[in-house]
Steps between C-alpha positions, in 0.01 A plus 500: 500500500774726617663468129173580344465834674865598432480393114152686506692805657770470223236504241272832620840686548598407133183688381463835380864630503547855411758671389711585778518116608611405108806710609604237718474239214760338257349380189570245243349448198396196322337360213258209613513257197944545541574457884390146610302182408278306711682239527823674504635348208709667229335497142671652185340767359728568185200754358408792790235620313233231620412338835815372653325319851580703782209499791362693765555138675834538386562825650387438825677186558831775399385762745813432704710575184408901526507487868820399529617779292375760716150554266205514691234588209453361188368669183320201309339504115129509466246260579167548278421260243698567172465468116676173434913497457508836711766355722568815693116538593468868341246431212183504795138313338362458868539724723342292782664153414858306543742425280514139527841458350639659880254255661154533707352797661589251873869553332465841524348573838716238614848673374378833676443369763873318565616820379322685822594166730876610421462891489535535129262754352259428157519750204305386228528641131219610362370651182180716464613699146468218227373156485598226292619485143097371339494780237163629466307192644456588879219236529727287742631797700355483885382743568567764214332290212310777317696757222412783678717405834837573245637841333487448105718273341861719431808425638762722692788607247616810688589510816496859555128515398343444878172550301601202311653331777229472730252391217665283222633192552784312631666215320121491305361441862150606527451798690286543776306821475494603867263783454267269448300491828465145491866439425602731785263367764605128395850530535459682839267266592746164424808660641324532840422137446797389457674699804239357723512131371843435447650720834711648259753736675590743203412545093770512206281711264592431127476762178440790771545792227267314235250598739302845590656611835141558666458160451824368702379763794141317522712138490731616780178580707312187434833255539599640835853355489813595355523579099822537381440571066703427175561781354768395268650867408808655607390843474480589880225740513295273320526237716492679820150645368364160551619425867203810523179248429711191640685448878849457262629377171853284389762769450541432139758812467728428768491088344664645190717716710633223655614270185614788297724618898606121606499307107636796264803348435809800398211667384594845639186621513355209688658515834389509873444911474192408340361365860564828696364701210230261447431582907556855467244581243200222613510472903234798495294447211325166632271516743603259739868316347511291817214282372658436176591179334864521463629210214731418272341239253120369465317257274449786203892594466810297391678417799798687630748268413377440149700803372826481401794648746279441809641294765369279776712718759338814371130376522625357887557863515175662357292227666659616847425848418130450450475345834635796697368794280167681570215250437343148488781304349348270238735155390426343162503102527833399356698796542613353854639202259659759251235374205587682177194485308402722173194683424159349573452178500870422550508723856258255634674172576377255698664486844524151567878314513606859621393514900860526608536670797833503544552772186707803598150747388257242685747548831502841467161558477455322812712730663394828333161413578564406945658834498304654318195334704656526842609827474221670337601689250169642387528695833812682375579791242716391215768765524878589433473398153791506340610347125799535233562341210561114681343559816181569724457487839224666732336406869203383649524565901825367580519305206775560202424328141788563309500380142708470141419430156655114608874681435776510807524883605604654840296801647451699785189547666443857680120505573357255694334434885793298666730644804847493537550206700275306366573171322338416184456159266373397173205248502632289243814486643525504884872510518500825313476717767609853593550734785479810478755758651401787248200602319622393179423113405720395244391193309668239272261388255549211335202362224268410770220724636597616933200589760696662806302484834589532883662123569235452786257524221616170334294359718251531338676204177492233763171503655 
C-alpha cells in the first residue's frame, strides 16, 4: 500500500509542470521507431526512410539508458495514428488514435508512467498545422474530414511570404485552416485531451511559424503545460516573436551559432567570437532566454559531425557548452555516441548496438548533467563571458566552463566568482585541480572540454 501512495505521489507531482520547473530539466530527444525494440533485439534497417521497429515497449525497458546519463526528460515522436510508411509519426489521419507500429495505447500510459516512477519527465511532439500527405481526399482524416477544415491547395515557395507561410502548404501537406471555428475549437479541444489522458509533463510543438500566432496563444491556454515551438529560422527577432504566444521556443539562432563557433574548421570567419556576439546582440530580445531549448543537432538537420573538418573533440566541446549556457539543454539521440548522419533520413539512425556507456560524450554528460543538477544552475546568471578566436569560457555561480574549438590553447581567466585560497578542479578530471593564490586562473587546455568547481563540490559525481 505504502508503494502505491508514493508511486501515486510521483505521478500527481509529474503533472502540469510549468515553466520555471522545465528549468530544472535535461532533455533528450528521440525518435520512437529508432531507439529500442520490444524485445530488445537489433534489426537492420539498411533503408531509414520506412518503419525500422523501435517501441514505446522498447523505450521504457531503456529508461535507465538516459538516466544514467544525467537526462531526466525525454522528448519522444508523436503518437496519433499515421498515413501508412510515415515512420516518424508526422503525417497525423487520427487525431484521437495510436500508431500501432509504437505499440498499444496500455504501451503508452504504461511508458509515462515508468518515466514518472523514475523522475523522468514526458514531452510529447505534436503537430496541429498539417495533417497527412492524402491530397485532396480528407474523407479518412479524424476529425478534419470536410474541404473546408484546409486553406486552398498552394504550396509554400517563399519563405519570406508569412502570408504564404501560414496558409500554403508544407511538403504538399494539407493545411489546416485554423480560422475555421471548428478547426480552432477541435484542436484546442484534443490537446487538452491529450494533457489530461496521457499525464503528459510538457509539449514539443511542431511547424510553430506555419501557424497564425493567435492561434499558438489560445493552445498555450488550453494545454496548460510547457510548449517549447519549432521555429526553424535563424533570424533572432523572428523567433523570439514566437516565445510571445508560446512559454518558449528551440533557439534555432544560437544552434547555428554554435556549429559555425565549435565546427568552422580554419574558416576565419567561423570562430568562437561568434558565441559572445551571438550573446551580445540576443540575451535581450527574447522574452524569457532561460526557458529556451539550447541544441546542437535534431531530427530535421544533418548531424554535427556529418560535415567535413568537424571533430569528435570539438562536438565534446559544443555539447558541454549547451549544458552550462542559459537554457533547457536539449541532447539529440546519438550525438552522445558521436553518430555522423547526413540530411534527413540519414540523421535518424536507429540507436540500437550503440548503448555504450562507457563513451567519453556519454561520461561526460553524466557529469555535466549532476553538476549541473546538484548545483542548480538555472538559479545563477550566466556572466563573465569571455571568447577569442579558440576559446570561451563564462560562469554559472561558482562554476567555470571553459571551452575550445577541440584545439590545445592556454588562457587566462580574469572574471570569475572564486577566492584566493580557494582550490578548484575539473569534473572530468578530478586530479586537475588548482589553488588559487591570485585572482588570475591560468588554464592549460588541452582538446577536451574543463568545468572548474569548489573541490567540496565534487561531491556531488559520487553520490
Amino acid at each position: 500500500m505504502l508503494k502505491f501512495f508514493i508511486f501515486l505521489s510521483l505521478t500527481i507531482l509529474s503533472f502540469n509542470k510549468n515553466s520555471t520547473e522545465w528549468k530544472t530539466r535535461a532533455i533528450y530527444q528521440l525518435m520512437t521507431d529508432r531507439f529500442a525494440t520490444s524485445d530488445g533485439s537489433e534489426p537492420e534497417c539498411p533503408v531509414l526512410n520506412v518503419y525500422c521497429g523501435g517501441t514505446h515497449k522498447g523505450l521504457k525497458n531503456k529508461l535507465d539508458y538516459i538516466k544514467n546519463m544525467g537526462f531526466d526528460a525525454i522528448w519522444i515522436s508523436p503518437i496519433v495514428k499515421n498515413t501508412e510508411g510515415s515512420y516518424h509519426s508526422y503525417h497525423t489521419i487520427d487525431f484521437y488514435g495510436i500508431n500501432e507500429h509504437f505499440g498499444t495505447e496500455e504501451d503508452i500510459q504504461e511508458l509515462i508512467d515508468e518515466c514518472h516512477s523514475k523522475d523522468i519527465w514526458v514531452m510529447l511532439d505534436v503537430v496541429a498545422n498539417h495533417v497527412g500527405p492524402v491530397g485532396l481526399d480528407f474523407r479518412t482524416i479524424n476529425p478534419f474530414n470536410s474541404p473546408e477544415h484546409y486553406h486552398d491547395s498552394c504550396v509554400i515557395t517563399d519563405w519570406t511570404n508569412q502570408k504564404m507561410v501560414e496558409n500554403c502548404r508544407l511538403c504538399d501537406l494539407p493545411d489546416l485552416k485554423h480560422e475555421n471555428d471548428y478547426v480552432a475549437d477541435e484542436l484546442l479541444k484534443w490537446i487538452k485531451y491529450m494533457v489530461e489522458k496521457y499525464k503528459l509533463d510538457g509539449l514539443r510543438v511542431d511547424t510553430v511559424p506555419e501557424v497564425p500566432k493567435w492561434f499558438w496563444s489560445k493552445f498555450s491556454e488550453a494545454a496548460g503545460i510547457y510548449q517549447i515551438g519549432e521555429v526553424f529560422n535563424g533570424n533572432v527577432e523572428y523567433v523570439a516573436g514566437y516565445q510571445k504566444c508560446l512559454d518558449a521556443v528551440f533557439n534555432y539562432p544560437l544552434s547555428f551559432t554554435i556549429k559555425d563557433a565549435f565546427g568552422g574548421g580554419k574558416d576565419p570567419n567561423k570562430n568562437m567570437t561568434l558565441l559572445k556576439n551571438y550573446w551580445d546582440h540576443s540575451r535581450d530580445i527574447y522574452p524569457d532566454p532561460t526557458i529556451l531549448g539550447v541544441f546542437i543537432d535534431n531530427h530535421d538537420n544533418k548531424r554535427y559531425l556529418n560535415e567535413e573538418g568537424r571533430t569528435k573533440k570539438s562536438l565534446e566541446n559544443a555539447s558541454i557548452f549547451t549544458i552550462f549556457f542559459e537554457g533547457i539543454p536539449v541532447l539529440y539521440y546519438g550525438d552522445e555516441q558521436y553518430f555522423n548522419g547526413g540530411d534527413d533520413p540519414l540523421n535518424r539512425e536507429p540507436l540500437w548496438g550503440h548503448y555504450d556507456e562507457n563513451s567519453p560524450l556519454y561520461i561526460e554528460f553524466s557529469k555535466a548533467n549532476k553538476i549541473r543538477k546538484n548545483k542548480q544552475i538555472w538559479e545563477t546568471k550566466l556572466e563573465d563571458f569571455e571568447c577569442d578566436a579558440v576559446f570561451c569560457s563564462f560562469t554559472r555561480g561558482d562554476i567555470l566552463v571553459a571551452v575550445t574549438k577541440g584545439e590545445e590553447c592556454e588562457r587566462t581567466v580574469t572574471k570569475h566568482k572564486f577566492n584566493i585560497g580557494d582550490t578548484i578542479c575539473n569534473i572530468f578530471n578530478e586530479e586537475d585541480c588548482i589553488t588559487l593564490d591570485e585572482n588570475d586562473i591560468k588554464l592549460y587546455m588541452g582538446e577536451d572540454p574543463k568545468v572548474y568547481v569548489k573541490k567540496d563540490d565534487l561531491k556531488y559525481l559520487h553520490n
